[in-house]
VMD Tcl script that draws the C-alpha trace (Angstrom):
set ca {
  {0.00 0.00 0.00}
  {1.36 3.71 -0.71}
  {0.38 5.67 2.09}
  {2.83 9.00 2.74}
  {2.06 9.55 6.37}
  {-1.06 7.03 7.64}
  {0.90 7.40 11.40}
  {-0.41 10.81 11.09}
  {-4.27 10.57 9.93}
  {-5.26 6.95 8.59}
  {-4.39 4.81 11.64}
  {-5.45 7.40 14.41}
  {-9.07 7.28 12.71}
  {-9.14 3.71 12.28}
  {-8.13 3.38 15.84}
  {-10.97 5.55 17.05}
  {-13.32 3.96 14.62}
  {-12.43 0.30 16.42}
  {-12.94 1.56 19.46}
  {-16.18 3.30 18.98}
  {-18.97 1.54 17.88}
  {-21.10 4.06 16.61}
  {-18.55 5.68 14.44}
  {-18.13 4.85 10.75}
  {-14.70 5.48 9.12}
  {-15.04 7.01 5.46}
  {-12.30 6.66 2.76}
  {-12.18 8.19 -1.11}
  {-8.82 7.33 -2.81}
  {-8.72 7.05 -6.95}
  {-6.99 3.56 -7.02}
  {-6.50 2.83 -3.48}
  {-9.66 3.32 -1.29}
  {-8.88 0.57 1.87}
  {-9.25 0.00 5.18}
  {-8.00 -2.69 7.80}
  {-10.26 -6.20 8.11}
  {-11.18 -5.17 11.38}
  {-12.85 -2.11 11.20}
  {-14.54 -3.69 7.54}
  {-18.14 -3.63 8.54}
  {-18.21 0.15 10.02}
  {-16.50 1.32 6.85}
  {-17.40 3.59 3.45}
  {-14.56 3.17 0.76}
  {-14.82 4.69 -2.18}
  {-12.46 4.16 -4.97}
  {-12.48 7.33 -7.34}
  {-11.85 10.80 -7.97}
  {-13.14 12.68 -4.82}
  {-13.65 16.08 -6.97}
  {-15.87 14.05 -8.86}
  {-17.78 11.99 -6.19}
  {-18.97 15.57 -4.56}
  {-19.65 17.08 -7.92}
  {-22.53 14.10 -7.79}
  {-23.36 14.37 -4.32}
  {-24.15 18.09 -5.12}
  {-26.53 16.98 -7.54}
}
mol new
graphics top color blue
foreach p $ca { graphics top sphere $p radius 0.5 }
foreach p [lrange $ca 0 end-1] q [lrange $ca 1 end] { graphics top cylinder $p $q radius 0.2 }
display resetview
């Protein structure tokens, strides 16, 4: 996987998302929208171009 810095924002949210169970952790990423097994079922990942996923989302 080619994360820059996940120490800095990736793993922090999927620890808090692990340890809450009420909180859902979101990803966009063209070509690389993951998360860890564990946090799976309270996860959103969305593999494309985030300019043009809120473009649609505007309507």
């Amino acid at each position: 996987m080619g994360y820059n810095t996940p120490v800095i924002i990736k793993y922090p949210f999927w620890k808090v998302t692990a340890g809450n169970p009420f909180a859902v952790y979101a990803c966009i990423n063209y070509g690389e929208a993951v998360c860890p097994n564990w946090i799976e079922k309270q996860s959103v990942c969305i593999d494309g171009d985030i300019g043009v996923i809120l473009k649609s989302l505007r309507g």
